[in-house]
N, C-alpha and C positions, 0 to 999 in steps of 0.2 A: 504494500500500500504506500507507504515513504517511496518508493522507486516511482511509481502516479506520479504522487503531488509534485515531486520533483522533475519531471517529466515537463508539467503542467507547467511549472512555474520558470521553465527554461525556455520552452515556447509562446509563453507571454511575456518574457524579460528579452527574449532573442526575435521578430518578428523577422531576419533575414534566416534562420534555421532553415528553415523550408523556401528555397530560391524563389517559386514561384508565388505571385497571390493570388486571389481570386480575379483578378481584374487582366492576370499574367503577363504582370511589367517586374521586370529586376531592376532594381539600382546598386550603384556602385556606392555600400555600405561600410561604415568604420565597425559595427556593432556584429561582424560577423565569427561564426560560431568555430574555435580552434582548427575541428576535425574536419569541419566544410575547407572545400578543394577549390583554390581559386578555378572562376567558368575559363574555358579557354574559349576566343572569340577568331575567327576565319574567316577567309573570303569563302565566300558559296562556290564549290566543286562545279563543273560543267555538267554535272547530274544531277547536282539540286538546281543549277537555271531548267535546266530542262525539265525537270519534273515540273519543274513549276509554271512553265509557259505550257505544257499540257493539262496542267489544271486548271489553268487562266482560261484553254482551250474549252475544258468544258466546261465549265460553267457557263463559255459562251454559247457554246452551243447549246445547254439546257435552257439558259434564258432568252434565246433567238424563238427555239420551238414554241418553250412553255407563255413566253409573254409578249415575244413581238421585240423584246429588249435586245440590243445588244449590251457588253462588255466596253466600255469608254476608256478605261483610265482617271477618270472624272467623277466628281459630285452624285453623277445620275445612279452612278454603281451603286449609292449606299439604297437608294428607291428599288432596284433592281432584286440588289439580295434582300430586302427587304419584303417583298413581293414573292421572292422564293418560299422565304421563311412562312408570310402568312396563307399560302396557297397551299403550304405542305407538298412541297415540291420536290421534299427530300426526305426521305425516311429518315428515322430517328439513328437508323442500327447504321445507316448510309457515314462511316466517318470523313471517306475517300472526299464526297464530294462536298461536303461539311467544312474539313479542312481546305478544300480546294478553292471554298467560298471565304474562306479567310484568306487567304492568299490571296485574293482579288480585294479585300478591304483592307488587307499591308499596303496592295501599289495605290490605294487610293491615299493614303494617308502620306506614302512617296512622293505622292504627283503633288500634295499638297505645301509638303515640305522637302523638296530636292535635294539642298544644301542641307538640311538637316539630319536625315536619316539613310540606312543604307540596310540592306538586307544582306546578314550576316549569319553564319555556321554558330549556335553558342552550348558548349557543351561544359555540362557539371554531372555533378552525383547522381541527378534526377537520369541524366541521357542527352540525347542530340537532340538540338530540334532550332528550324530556321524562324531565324529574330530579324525584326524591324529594330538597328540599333543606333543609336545618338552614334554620330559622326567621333571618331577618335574617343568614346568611351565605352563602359559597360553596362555603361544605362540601354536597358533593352524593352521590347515591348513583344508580344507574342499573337500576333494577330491569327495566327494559321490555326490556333485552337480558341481564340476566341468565342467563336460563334458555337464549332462544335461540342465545347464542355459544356455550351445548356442545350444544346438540341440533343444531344443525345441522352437527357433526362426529361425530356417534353416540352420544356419549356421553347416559348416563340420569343428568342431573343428582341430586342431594340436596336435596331442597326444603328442610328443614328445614336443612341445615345451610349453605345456601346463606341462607337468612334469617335464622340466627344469625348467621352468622360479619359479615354486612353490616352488623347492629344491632350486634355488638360493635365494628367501626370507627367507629361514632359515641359510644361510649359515652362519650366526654367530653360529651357535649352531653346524653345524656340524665338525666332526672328520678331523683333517688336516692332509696333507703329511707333512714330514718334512722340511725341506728348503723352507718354502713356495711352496709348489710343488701343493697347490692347495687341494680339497675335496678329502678326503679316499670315497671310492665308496666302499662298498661292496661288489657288481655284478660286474662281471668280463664285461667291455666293451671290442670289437671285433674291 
């Protein structure tokens, strides 16, 4: 029982223990745990681009058939998977195209911030898996399981506010208006 609470009380004094959060953004932490293994961070292999303009692939083509939509790079994408998601366009059990629709809302948030972000290799104790990461840090962001960690318990994610709320964790890193005028967006909002 003292092995619990001590347990407990490591994981709520240590909140970098466990790399990933709910939200699955990493920062680069002073409060990290002895035994945790610094992530190592990589350029993406010509297997993970590939894989991933295949997935970019389908999605487009699921969203050409199912909506009339294409794939942009743009704004429209978050409407698009959004429209997936409420139309049940994607079984729950489906991770392949799940994550593949994350990987379409990492290039949006790309397209959004250029100079900011870059999709990168980042591998820790958890495993491998491709990050949206701040330019020359370890600040990372995890788009490609974003969406599918709640679809694949039923829930009908918020695209949009799933891709604010991600962009607001970075918002120390990102591009300012002047006067304090708040985030430089790249994508033109309507």
């Amino acid at each position: 029982m003292k092995l619990i609470y001590s347990f407990i009380a490591l994981a709520l004094l240590s909140p970098t223990l466990f790399a990933q959060s709910p939200m699955n953004v990493v920062g680069n932490s002073t409060l990290q745990a002895s035994s945790q293994k610094e992530p190592v961070i990589t350029e993406l292999s010509w297997m993970d681009q590939s894989r991933m303009e295949k997935e970019i692939n389908s999605v487009n083509e699921l969203a050409q058939t199912k909506t009339g939509n294409k794939i942009r790079r743009d704004l429209s994408d978050l409407d698009t998977l959004q429209r997936l998601v409420n139309d049940s366009l994607v079984a729950a059990d489906d991770y392949e195209t799940q994550q593949a629709m994350g990987v379409v809302l990492g290039n949006v948030m790309l397209a959004d911030f250029p100079n900011t972000f870059e999709w990168k290799t980042y591998e820790d104790e958890i495993g491998r898996s491709r990050a949206l990461c701040v330019k020359k840090t370890s600040d990372c962001l995890f788009p490609v399981t974003m969406l599918s960690r709640r679809m694949e318990v039923g829930v009908k994610p918020d695209v949009k506010k799933i891709y604010n709320d991600a962009i607001m964790l970075m918002e120390k890193h990102l591009p300012k208006l002047p006067y304090d005028g708040g985030i430089m967006y790249k994508l033109p909002r309507h």
